[in-house]
FIKOLTI-198420 format. One record per residue (C-alpha): residue in one letter; x, y, z. Coordinates in steps of 0.02 Angstrom, whole numbers. Layout:
<pts>
<pt><aa>A</aa><x>X</x><y>Y</y><z>Z</z></pt>
...
</pts>
This chain:
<pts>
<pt><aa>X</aa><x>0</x><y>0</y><z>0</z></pt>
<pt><aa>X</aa><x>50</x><y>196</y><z>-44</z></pt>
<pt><aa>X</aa><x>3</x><y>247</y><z>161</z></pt>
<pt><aa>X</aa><x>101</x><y>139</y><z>244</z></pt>
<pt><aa>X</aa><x>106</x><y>235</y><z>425</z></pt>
<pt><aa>X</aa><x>-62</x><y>248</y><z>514</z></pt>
<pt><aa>X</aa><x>-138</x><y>334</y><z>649</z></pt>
<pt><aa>X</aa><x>-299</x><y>261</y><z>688</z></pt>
<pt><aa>X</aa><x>-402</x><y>362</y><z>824</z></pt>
<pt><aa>X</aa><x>-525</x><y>234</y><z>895</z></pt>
<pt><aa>X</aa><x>-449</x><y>84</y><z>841</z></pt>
<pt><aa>X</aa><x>-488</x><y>-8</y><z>1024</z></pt>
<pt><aa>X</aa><x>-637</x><y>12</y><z>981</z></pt>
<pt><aa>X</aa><x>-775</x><y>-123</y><z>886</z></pt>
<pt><aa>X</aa><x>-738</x><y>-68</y><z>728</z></pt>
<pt><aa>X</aa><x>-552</x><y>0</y><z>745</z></pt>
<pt><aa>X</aa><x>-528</x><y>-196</y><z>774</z></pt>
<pt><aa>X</aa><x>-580</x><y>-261</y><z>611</z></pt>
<pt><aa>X</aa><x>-496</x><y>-96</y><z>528</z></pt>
<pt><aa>X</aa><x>-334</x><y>-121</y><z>602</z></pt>
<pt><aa>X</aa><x>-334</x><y>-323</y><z>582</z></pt>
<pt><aa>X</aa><x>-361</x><y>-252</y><z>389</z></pt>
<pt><aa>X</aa><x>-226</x><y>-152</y><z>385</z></pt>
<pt><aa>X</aa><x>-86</x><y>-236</y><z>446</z></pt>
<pt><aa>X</aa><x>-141</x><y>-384</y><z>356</z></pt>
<pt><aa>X</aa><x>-83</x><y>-280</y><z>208</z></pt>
<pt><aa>X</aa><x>79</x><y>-244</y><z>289</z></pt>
<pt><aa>X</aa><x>49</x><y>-59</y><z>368</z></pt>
<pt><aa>X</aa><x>123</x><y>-7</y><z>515</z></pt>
<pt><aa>X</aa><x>-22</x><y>68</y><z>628</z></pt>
<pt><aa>X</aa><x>-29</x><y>163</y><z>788</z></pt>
<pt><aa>X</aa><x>-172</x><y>174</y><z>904</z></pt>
<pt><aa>X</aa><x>-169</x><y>273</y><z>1059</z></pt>
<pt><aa>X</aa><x>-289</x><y>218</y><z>1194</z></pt>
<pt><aa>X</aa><x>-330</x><y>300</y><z>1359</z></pt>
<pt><aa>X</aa><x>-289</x><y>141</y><z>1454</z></pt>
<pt><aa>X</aa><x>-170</x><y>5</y><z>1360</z></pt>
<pt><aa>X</aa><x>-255</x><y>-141</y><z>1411</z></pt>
<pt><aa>X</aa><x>-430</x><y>-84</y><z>1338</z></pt>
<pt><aa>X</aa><x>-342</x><y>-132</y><z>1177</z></pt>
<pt><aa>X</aa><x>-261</x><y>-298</y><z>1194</z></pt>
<pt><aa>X</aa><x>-340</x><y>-381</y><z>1063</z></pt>
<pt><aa>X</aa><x>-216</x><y>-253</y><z>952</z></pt>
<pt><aa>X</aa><x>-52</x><y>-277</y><z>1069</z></pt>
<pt><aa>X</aa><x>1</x><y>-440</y><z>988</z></pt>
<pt><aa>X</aa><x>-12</x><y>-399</y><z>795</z></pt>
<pt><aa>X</aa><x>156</x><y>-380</y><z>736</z></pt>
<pt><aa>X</aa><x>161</x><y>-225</y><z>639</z></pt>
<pt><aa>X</aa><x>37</x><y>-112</y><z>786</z></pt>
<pt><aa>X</aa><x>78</x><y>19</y><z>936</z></pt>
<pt><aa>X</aa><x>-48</x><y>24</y><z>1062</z></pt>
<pt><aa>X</aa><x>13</x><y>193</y><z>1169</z></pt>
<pt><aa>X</aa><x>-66</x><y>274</y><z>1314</z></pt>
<pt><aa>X</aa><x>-110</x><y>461</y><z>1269</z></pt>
<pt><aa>X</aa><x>-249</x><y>602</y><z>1286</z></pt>
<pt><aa>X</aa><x>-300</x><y>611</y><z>1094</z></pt>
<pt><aa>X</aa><x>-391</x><y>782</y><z>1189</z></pt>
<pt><aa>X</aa><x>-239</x><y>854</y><z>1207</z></pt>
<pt><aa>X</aa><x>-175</x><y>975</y><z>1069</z></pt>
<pt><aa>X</aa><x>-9</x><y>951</y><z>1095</z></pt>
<pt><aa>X</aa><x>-1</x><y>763</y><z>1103</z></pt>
<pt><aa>X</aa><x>-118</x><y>735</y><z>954</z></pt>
<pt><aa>X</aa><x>4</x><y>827</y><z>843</z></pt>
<pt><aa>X</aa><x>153</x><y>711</y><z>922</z></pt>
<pt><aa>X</aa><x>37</x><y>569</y><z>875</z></pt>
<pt><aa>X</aa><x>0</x><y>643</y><z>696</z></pt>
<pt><aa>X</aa><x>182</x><y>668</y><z>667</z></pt>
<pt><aa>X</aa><x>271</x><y>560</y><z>540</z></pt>
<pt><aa>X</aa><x>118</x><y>450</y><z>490</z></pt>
<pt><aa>X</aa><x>46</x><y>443</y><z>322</z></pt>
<pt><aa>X</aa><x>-121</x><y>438</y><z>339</z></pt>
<pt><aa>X</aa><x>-250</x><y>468</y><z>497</z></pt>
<pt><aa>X</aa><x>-404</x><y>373</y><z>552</z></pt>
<pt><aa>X</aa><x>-537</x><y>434</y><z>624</z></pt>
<pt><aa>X</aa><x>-668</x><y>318</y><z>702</z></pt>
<pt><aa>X</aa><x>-678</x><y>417</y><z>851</z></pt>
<pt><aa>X</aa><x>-881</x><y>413</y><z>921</z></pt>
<pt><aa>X</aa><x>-1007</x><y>408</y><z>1061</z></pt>
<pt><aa>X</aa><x>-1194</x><y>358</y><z>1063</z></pt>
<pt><aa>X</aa><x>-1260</x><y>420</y><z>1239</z></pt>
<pt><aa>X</aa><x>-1204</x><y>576</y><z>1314</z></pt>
<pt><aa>X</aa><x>-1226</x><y>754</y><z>1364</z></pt>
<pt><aa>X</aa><x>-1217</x><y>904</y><z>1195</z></pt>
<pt><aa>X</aa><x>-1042</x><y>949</y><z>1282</z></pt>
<pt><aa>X</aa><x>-990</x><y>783</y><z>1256</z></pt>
<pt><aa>X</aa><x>-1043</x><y>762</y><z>1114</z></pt>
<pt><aa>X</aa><x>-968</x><y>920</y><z>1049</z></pt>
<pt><aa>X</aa><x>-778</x><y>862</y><z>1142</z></pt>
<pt><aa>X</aa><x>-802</x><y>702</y><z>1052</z></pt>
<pt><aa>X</aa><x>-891</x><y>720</y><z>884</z></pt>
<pt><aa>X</aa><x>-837</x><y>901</y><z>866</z></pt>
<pt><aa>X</aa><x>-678</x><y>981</y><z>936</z></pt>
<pt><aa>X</aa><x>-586</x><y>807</y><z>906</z></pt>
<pt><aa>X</aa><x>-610</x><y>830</y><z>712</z></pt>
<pt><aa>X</aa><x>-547</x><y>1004</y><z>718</z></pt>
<pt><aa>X</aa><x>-401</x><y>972</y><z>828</z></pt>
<pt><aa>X</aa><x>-357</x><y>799</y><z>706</z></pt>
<pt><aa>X</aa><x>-398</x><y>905</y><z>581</z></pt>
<pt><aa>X</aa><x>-302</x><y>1077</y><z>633</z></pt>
<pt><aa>X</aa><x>-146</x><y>957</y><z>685</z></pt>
<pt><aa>X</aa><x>-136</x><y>836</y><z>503</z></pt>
<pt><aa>X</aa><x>-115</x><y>1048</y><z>417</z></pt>
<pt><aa>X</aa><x>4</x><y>1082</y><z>538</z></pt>
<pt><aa>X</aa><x>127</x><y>933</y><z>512</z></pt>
<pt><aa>X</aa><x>71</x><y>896</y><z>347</z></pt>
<pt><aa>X</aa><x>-33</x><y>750</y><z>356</z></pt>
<pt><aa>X</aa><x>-143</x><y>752</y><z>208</z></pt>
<pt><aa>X</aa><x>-230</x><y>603</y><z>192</z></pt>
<pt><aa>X</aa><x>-402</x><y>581</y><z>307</z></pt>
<pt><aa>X</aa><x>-520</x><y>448</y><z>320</z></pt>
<pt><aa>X</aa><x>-672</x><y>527</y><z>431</z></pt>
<pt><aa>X</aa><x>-795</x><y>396</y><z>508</z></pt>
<pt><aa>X</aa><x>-983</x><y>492</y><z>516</z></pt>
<pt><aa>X</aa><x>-1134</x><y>402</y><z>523</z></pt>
<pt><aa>X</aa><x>-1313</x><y>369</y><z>412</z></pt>
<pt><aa>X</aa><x>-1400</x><y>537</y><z>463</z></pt>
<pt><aa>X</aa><x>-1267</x><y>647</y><z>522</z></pt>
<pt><aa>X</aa><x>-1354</x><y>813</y><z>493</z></pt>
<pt><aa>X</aa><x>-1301</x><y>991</y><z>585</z></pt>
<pt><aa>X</aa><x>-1481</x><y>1014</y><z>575</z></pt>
<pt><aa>X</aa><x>-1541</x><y>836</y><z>643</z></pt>
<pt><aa>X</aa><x>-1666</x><y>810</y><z>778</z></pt>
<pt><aa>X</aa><x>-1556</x><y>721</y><z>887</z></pt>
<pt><aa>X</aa><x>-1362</x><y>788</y><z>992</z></pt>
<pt><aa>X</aa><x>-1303</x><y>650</y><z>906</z></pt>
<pt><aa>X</aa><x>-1368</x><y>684</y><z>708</z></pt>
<pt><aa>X</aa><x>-1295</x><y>872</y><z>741</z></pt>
<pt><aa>X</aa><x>-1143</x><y>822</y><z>810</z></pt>
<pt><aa>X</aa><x>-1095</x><y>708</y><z>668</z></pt>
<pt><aa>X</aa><x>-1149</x><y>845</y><z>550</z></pt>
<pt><aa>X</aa><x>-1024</x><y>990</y><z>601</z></pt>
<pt><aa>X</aa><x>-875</x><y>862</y><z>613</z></pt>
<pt><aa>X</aa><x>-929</x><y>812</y><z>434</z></pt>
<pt><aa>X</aa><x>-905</x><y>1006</y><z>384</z></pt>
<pt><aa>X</aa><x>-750</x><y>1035</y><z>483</z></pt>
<pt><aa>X</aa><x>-682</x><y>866</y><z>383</z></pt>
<pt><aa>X</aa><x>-757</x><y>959</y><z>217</z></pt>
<pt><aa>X</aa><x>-682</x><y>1128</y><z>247</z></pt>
<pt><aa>X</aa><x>-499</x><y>1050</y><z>270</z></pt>
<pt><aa>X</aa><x>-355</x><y>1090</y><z>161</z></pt>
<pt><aa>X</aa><x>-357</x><y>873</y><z>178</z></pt>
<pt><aa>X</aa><x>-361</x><y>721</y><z>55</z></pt>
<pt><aa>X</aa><x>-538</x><y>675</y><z>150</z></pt>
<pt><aa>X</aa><x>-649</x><y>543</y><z>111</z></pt>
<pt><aa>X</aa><x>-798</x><y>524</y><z>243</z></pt>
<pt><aa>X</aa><x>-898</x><y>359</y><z>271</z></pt>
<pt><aa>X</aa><x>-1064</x><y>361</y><z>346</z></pt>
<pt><aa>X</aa><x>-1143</x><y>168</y><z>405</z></pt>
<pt><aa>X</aa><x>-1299</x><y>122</y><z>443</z></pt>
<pt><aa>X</aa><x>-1292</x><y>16</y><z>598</z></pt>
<pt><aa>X</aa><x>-1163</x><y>-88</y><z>611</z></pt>
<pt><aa>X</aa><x>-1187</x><y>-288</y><z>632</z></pt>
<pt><aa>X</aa><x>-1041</x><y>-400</y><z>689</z></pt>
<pt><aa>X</aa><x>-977</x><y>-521</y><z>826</z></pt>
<pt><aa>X</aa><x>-950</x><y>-396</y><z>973</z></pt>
<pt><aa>X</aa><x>-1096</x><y>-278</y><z>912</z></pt>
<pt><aa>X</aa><x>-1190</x><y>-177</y><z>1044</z></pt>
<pt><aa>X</aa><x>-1355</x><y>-173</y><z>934</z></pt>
<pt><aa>X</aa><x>-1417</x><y>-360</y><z>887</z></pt>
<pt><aa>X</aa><x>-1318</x><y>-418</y><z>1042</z></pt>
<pt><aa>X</aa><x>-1389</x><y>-319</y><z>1157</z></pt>
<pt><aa>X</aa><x>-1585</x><y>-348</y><z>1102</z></pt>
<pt><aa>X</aa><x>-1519</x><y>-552</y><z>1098</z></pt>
<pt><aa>X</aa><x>-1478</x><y>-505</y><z>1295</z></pt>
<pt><aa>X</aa><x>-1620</x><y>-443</y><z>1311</z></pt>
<pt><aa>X</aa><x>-1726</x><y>-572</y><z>1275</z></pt>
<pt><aa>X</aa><x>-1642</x><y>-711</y><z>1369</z></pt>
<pt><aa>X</aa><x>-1711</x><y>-614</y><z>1519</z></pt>
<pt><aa>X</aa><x>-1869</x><y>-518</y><z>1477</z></pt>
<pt><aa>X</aa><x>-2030</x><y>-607</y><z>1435</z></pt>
<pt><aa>X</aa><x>-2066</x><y>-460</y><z>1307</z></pt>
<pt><aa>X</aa><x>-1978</x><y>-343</y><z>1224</z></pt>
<pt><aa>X</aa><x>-2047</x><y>-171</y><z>1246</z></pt>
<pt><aa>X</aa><x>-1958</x><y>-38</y><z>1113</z></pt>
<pt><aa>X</aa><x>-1977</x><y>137</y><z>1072</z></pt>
<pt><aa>X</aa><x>-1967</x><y>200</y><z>874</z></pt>
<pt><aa>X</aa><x>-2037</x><y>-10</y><z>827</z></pt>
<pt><aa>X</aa><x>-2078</x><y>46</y><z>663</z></pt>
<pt><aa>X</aa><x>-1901</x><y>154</y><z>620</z></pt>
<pt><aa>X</aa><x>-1802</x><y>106</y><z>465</z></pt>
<pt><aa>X</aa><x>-1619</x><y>6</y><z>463</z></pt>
<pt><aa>X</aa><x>-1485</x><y>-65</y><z>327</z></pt>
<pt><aa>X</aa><x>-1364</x><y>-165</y><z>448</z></pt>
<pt><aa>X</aa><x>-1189</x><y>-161</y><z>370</z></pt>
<pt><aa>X</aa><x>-1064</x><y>-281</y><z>435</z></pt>
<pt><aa>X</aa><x>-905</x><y>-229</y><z>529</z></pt>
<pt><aa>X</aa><x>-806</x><y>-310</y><z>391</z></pt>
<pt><aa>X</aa><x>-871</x><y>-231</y><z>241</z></pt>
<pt><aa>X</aa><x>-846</x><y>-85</y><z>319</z></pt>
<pt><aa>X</aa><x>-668</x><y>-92</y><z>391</z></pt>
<pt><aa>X</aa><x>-620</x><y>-148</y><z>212</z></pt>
<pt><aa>X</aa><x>-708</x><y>2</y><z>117</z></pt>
<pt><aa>X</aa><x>-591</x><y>84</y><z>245</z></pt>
<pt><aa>X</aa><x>-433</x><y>21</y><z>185</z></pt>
<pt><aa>X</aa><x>-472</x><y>-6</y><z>2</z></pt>
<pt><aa>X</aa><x>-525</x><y>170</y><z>-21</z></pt>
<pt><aa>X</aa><x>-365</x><y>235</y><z>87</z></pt>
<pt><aa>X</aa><x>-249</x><y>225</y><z>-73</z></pt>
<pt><aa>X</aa><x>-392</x><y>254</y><z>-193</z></pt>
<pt><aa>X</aa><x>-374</x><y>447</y><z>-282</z></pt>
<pt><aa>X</aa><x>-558</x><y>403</y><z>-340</z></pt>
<pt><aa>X</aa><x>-607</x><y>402</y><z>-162</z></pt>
<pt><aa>X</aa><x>-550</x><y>586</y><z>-93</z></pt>
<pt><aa>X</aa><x>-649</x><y>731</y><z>-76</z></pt>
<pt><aa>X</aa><x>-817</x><y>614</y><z>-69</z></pt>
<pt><aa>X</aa><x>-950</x><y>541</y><z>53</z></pt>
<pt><aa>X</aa><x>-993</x><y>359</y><z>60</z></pt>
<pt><aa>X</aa><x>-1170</x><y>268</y><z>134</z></pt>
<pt><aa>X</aa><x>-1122</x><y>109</y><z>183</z></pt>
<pt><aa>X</aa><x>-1246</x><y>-12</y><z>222</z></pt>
<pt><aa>X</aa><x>-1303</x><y>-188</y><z>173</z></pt>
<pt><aa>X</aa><x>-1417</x><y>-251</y><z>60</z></pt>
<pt><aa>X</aa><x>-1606</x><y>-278</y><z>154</z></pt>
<pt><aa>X</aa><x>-1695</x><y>-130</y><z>252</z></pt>
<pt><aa>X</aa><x>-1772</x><y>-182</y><z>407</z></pt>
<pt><aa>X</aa><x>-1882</x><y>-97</y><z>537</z></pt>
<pt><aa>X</aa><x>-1824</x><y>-105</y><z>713</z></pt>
<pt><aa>X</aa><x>-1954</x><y>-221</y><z>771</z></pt>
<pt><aa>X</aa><x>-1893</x><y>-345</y><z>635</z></pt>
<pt><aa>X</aa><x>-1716</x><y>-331</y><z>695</z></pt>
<pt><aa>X</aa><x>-1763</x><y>-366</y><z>878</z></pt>
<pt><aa>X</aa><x>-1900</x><y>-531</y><z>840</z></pt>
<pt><aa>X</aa><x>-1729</x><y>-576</y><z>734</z></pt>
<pt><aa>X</aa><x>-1605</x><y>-556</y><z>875</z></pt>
<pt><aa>X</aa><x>-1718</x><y>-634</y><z>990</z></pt>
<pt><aa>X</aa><x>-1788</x><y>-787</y><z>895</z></pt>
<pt><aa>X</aa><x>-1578</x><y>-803</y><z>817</z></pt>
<pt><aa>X</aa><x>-1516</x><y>-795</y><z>1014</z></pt>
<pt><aa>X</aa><x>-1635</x><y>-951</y><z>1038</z></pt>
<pt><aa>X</aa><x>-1781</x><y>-848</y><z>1141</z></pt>
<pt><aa>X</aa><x>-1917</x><y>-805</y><z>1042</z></pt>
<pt><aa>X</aa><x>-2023</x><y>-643</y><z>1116</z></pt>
<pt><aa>X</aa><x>-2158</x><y>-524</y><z>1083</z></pt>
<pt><aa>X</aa><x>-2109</x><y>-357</y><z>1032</z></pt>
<pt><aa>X</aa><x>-2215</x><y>-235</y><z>1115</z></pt>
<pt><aa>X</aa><x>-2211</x><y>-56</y><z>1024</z></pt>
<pt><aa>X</aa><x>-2221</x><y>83</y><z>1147</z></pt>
<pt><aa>X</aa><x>-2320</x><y>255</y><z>1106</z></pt>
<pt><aa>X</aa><x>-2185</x><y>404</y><z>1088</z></pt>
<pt><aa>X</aa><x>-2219</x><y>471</y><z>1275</z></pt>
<pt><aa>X</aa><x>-2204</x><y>295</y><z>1348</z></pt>
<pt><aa>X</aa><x>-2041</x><y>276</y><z>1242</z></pt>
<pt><aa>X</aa><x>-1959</x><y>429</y><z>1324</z></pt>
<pt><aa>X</aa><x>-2018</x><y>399</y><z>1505</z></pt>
<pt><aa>X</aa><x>-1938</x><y>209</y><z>1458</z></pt>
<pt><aa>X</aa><x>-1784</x><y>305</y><z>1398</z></pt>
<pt><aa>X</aa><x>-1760</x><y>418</y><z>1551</z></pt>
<pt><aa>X</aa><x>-1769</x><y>290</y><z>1670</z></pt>
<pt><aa>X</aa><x>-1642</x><y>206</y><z>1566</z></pt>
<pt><aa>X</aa><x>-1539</x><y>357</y><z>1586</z></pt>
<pt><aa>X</aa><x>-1545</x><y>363</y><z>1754</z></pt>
<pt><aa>X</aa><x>-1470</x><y>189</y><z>1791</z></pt>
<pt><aa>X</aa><x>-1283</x><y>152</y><z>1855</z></pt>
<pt><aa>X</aa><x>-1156</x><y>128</y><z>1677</z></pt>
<pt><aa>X</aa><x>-1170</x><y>173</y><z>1516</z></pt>
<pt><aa>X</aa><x>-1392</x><y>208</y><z>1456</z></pt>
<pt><aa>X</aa><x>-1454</x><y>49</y><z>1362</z></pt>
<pt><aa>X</aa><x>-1550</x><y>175</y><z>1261</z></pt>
<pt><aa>X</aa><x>-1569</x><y>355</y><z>1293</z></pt>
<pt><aa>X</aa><x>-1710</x><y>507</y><z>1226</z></pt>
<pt><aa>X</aa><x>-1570</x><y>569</y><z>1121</z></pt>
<pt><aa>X</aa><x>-1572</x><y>379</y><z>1042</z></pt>
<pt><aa>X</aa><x>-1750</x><y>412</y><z>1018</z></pt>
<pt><aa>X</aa><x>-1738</x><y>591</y><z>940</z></pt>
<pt><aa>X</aa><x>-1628</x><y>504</y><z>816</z></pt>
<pt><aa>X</aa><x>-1737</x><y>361</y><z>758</z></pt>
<pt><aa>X</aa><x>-1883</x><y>512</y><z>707</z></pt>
<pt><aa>X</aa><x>-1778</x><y>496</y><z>543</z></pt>
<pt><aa>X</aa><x>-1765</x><y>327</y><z>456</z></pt>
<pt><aa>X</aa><x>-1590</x><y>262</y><z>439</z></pt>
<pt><aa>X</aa><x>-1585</x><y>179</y><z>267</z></pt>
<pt><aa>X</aa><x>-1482</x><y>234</y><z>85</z></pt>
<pt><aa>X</aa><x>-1539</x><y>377</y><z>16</z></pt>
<pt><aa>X</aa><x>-1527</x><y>261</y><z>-153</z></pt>
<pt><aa>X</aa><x>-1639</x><y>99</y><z>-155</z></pt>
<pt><aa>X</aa><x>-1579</x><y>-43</y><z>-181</z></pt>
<pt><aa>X</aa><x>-1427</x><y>-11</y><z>-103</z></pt>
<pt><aa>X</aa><x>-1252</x><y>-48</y><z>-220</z></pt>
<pt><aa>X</aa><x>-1095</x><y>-1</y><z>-151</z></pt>
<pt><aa>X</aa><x>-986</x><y>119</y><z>-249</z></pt>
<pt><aa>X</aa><x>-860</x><y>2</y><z>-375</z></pt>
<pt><aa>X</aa><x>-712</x><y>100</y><z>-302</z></pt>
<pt><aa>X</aa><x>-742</x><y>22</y><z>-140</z></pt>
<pt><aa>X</aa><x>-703</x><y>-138</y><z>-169</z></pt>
<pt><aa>X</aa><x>-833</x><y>-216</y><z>-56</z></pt>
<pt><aa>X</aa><x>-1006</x><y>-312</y><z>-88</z></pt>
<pt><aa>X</aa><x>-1147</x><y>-286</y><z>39</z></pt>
<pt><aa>X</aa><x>-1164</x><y>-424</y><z>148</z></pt>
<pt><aa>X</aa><x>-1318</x><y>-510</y><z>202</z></pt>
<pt><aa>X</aa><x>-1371</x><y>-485</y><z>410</z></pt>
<pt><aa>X</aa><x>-1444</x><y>-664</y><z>424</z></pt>
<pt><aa>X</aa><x>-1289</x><y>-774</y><z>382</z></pt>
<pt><aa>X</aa><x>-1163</x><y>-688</y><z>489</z></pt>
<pt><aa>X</aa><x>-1293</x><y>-619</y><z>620</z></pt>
<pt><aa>X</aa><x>-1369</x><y>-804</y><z>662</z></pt>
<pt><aa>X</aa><x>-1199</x><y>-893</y><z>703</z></pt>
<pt><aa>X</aa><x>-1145</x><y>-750</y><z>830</z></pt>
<pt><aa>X</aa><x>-1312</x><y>-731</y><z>923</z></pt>
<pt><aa>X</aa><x>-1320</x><y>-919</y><z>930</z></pt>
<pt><aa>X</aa><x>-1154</x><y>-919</y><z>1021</z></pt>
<pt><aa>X</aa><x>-1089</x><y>-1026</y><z>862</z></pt>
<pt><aa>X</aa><x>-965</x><y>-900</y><z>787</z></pt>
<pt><aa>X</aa><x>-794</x><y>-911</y><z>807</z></pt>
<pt><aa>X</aa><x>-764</x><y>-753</y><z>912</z></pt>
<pt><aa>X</aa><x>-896</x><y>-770</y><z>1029</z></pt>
<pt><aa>X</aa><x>-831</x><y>-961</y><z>1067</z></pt>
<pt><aa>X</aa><x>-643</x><y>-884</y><z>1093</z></pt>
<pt><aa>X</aa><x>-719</x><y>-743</y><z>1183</z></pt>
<pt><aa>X</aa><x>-818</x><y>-858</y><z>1301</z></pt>
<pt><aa>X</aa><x>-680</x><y>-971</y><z>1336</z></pt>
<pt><aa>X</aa><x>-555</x><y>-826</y><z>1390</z></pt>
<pt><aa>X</aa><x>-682</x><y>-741</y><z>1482</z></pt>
<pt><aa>X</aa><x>-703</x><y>-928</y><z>1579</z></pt>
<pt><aa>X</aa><x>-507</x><y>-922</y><z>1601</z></pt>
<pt><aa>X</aa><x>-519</x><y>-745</y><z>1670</z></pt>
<pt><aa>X</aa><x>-400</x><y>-680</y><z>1508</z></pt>
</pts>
């Protein structure tokens, strides 16, 4: 590959795994910082990655990390929060990456956004997403933005959690039943990822990436449910109900299984603006089907949710 150093913001992360596994598959050298090493040892052991301890927040420190590489990632994100986080997050992390890849000429950018992202969106999140899309577009930068639908795979947060859910809830009460999805799988999109990174044809443009069937949300939970071996009723909660369910959620210890902001979000449906959806030719990538991939991992039958249940049984 042309890029051969890369910084890759977010690469602990669900995605950043599959993304990184891509790239030094192809023989690039990446670094991820983390805010804690050992959130990312799943990284430490590939031969050609850095996993380093650093405040990606920090001006100074970013442009150390930015320094020398050839290309930046950003998959940087948050789905429950407060607007100043999402601003610190979404936001003034783009401008800073953005502001320090000018300053120690770093041209290339590949800018994770998401279906929807909108400065004008109903939800903290949508708006969010939308001004760090226009900070990425007003660069002097190579940019090329990609913007998934939800995003299916072995150590999802979405199909996983609704699976979860059902192994302990008779029924399956859900706000927004009737809102629109196109599951994309982590792979396809980590390799869109690297197979646009030394594509010309790709800079200066916005990809949807999502996969090839729309479902609504109450589809995607009977499917989760009735895949994870529990099959339950989905009961579709009025708007009010929905919110009163979604502040309570809010107000419980950890991280919100769903919050009002997650709700504001689902008033728009998050589908390709193009129907059916075809992935662009430049990408490389063919849209994978949910059910094939999907079934195995909620089932327990996948290969990293067997490895992951037998290290989490050794404690490792």
């Amino acid at each position: 590959m042309r890029h051969k150093n890369i910084l890759v913001l977010g690469g602990a992360g669900f995605i950043g795994r599959y993304l990184v596994n891509e790239l030094v598959g192809r023989g690039c050298r990446v670094l991820v910082p983390s805010r804690r090493r050992n959130h990312a040892k799943h990284l430490i052991m590939l031969p050609t990655c850095e996993v380093v301890e650093a405040d990606v927040h920090d001006d100074a420190t970013l442009r150390r990390l930015v320094a020398g590489q050839h290309a930046v990632v950003n998959l940087v994100g948050i789905l429950h929060g407060s607007e100043h986080q999402f601003e610190r997050t979404h936001v003034a992390l783009t401008q800073r990456l953005v502001a320090a890849c000018e300053a120690e000429r770093v041209r290339r950018h590949l800018h994770m956004s998401a279906l929807g992202a909108d400065a004008n969106g109903p939800s903290m999140y949508q708006r969010s997403k939308g001004r760090a899309e226009q900070a990425v577009r007003d660069s002097k930068l190579a940019w090329t933005i990609f913007r998934p639908s939800v995003v299916f795979g072995a150590e999802d947060q979405f199909l996983n959690l609704f699976a979860k859910l059902a192994a302990i809830a008779p029924v399956l009460p859900i706000g927004g039943a009737d809102v629109k999805f196109q599951p994309v799988w982590v792979g396809d999109v980590a390799r869109a990822f690297v197979n646009g990174l030394d594509n010309d044809a790709t800079v200066g443009k916005s990809y949807e990436l999502c996969g090839p069937t729309v479902y609504t949300l109450r589809e995607l939970v009977r499917f989760a449910a009735r895949a994870a071996g529990h099959r339950r009723p989905v009961l579709a909660l009025p708007d009010g109900v929905a919110r009163l369910q979604a502040r309570l959620m809010e107000l419980a210890p950890g991280e919100p299984l769903l919050s009002r902001d997650n709700l504001d979000s689902m008033k728009r449906d998050n589908i390709a603006s193009k129907q059916p959806y075809v992935p662009a030719p430049e990408l490389g990538i063919t849209a994978t089907p949910m059910e094939p991939e999907a079934s195995l991992y909620l089932a327990g039958l996948h290969p990293r949710t067997r490895f992951g249940g037998f290290r989490a049984r050794a404690r490792r």
